[in-house]
C-alpha positions, 0 to 999 in steps of 0.5 A: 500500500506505500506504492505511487499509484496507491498514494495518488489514488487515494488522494484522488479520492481523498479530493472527493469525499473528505470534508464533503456530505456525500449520499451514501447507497450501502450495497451490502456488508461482507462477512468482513464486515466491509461495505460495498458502497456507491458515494454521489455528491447531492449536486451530480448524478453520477457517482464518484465510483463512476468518476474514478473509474472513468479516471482509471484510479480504480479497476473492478473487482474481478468478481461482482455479484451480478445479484447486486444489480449495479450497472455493471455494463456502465462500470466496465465501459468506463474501465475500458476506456481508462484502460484504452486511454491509458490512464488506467493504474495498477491499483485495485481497491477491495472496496468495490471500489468499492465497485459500484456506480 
């Protein structure tokens, strides 16, 4: 966790959700008891799980419950273009990204 891509990864977020009221849609909580969360600023639709991905601060877990009915197909796109656009890091966070939308 004391790589590059980690630091500048959790500063992108850190930007987004310190210090802010975020809505806040709880997914589920694992037997870990770790939440899978989407986070949204009240003013913007789109999530600020989209926004990373989108940014390439984020990949998708490689293995979603497609019983969680996110939109999945959204998430993979935007992956794929960070992925294409070459923006995409190496860093995977376990909080689904958190990995919803």
């Amino acid at each position: 966790k004391t790589s590059s891509y980690f630091e500048q990864s959790w500063s992108a977020f850190s930007e987004r959700v310190v210090d802010r009221q975020l809505l806040t849609k709880v997914h589920l909580q694992d037997r870990n008891k770790t939440l899978l969360v989407t986070l949204y600023e009240q003013d913007n639709s789109e999530s600020i799980n989209l926004q990373l991905l989108q940014e390439g601060w984020v990949r998708i877990r490689a293995k979603v419950d497609e019983k969680l009915n996110l939109p999945l197909d959204e998430m993979r796109e935007a992956e794929a273009s960070a992925k294409q656009n070459h923006v995409i890091t190496l860093v995977s966070w376990a909080f689904l990204l958190f990995v919803c939308c």
